[in-house]
Structures are given as C-alpha cells and as structure tokens.
C-alpha positions as CSV (number, residue, x, y, z in Angstrom):
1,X,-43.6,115.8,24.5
2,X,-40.0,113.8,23.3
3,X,-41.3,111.1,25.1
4,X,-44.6,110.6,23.6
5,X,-42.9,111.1,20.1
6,X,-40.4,108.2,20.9
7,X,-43.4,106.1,22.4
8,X,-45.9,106.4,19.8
9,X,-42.5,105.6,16.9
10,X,-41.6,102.7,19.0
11,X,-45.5,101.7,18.9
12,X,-45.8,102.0,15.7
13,X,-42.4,100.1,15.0
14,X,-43.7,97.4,17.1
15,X,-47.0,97.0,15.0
16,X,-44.9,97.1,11.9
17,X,-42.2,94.4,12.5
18,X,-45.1,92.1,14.2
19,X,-47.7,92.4,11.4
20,X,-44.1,91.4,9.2
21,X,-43.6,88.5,11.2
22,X,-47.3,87.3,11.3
23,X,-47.3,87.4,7.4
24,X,-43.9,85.7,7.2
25,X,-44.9,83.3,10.1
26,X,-47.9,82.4,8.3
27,X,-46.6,81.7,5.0
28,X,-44.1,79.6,6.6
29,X,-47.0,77.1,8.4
30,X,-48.8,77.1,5.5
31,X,-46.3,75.8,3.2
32,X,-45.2,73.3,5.8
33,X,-48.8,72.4,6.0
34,X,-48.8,72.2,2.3
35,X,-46.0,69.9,2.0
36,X,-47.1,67.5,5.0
37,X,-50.3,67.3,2.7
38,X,-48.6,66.0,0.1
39,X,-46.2,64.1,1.8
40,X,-47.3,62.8,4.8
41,X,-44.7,63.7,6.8
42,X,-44.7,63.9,10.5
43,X,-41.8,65.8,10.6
44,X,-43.5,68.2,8.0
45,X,-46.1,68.3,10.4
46,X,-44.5,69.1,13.3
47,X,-42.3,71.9,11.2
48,X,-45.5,73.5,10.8
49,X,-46.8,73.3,13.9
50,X,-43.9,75.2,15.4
51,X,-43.8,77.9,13.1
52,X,-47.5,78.3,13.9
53,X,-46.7,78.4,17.6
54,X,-44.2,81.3,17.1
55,X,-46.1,83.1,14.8
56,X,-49.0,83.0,17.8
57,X,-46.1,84.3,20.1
58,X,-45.7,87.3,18.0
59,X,-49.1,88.1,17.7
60,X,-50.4,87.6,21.2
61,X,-47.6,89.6,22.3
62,X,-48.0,92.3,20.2
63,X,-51.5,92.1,20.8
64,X,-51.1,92.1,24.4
65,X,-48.7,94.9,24.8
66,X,-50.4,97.1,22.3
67,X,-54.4,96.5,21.9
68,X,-55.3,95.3,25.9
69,X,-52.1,97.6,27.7
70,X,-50.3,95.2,29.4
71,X,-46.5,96.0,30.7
72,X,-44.2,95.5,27.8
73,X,-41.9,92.7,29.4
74,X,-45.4,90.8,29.9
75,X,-45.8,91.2,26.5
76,X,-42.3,90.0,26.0
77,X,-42.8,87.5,28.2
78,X,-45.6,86.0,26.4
79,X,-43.6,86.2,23.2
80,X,-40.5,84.4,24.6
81,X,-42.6,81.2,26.3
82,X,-44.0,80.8,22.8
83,X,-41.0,80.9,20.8
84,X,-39.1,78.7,23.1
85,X,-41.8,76.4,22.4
86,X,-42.0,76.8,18.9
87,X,-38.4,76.1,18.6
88,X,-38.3,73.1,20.9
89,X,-41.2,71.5,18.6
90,X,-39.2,72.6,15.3
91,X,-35.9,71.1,16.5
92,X,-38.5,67.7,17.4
93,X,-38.8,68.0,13.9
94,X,-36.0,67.9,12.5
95,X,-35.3,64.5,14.7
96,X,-38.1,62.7,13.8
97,X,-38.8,60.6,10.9
C-alpha cells in the first residue's frame, strides 16, 4: 500500500515539474524565435532551436515514462540524449555570429 502511495506522489511529481518545464521551455523558444524575427540572427536562431530541443526532451520523456509505460531510466534516457543535444546546439550559439 506505501508503495503505491509513494509511486502515484512521485507520478504525479513528475507530471508536475515536466508540464513546468514544457511551459517554461516553451516560452523560452518562443521569445528566441521572436527575437531572431526581428533580428535576424543566426545565433538567435540557433538559441531557439536548442531550447526547443530540450523542451521535446522533457516532454517525450515524461510522455514516455508516464502515458506509453516504459522503464523510467528509458524515459531518462530519452530526456538526457535530448538535453545533451539541446545544450550542444545552445553553446553553438553562443559561438556563432
């Protein structure tokens, strides 16, 4: 009985702080978006596109874990690989031009 009590908090607690990082992961692209709009900016550009590549980490491995059942450290796994590759393309950013 504990145990399902601690899953079903940790569940939820997963939900919660991924949903928070979508929202924040979002606004983030978005305004980079915005300002590569205005500015042209490939550097904008590419700021945005890694933020939008570890905001899809997030949610796919929430998703994952959660919604279609698959083993948490899959689901961490997944997360990981993204945000590795999100920061690799944000620190390309901040060395181009």
């Amino acid at each position: 009985m504990t145990h399902t009590i601690a899953s079903a908090s940790i569940a939820t607690g997963i939900i919660i702080v991924k949903t928070g990082i979508l929202v924040l992961g979002s606004l983030i692209t978005y305004f980079s978006l915005k300002a590569y709009r205005s500015t042209g900016s490939a550097a904008l550009r590419a700021l945005a596109v890694g933020f939008g590549i570890i905001t899809l980490g997030a949610l796919l491995g929430g998703t994952f874990d959660i919604i279609l059942g698959v083993s948490l450290a899959t689901g961490l796994l997944i997360d990981a690989i993204l945000t590795f590759a999100g920061l690799a393309v944000i620190t390309y950013s901040l060395y181009t031009e």
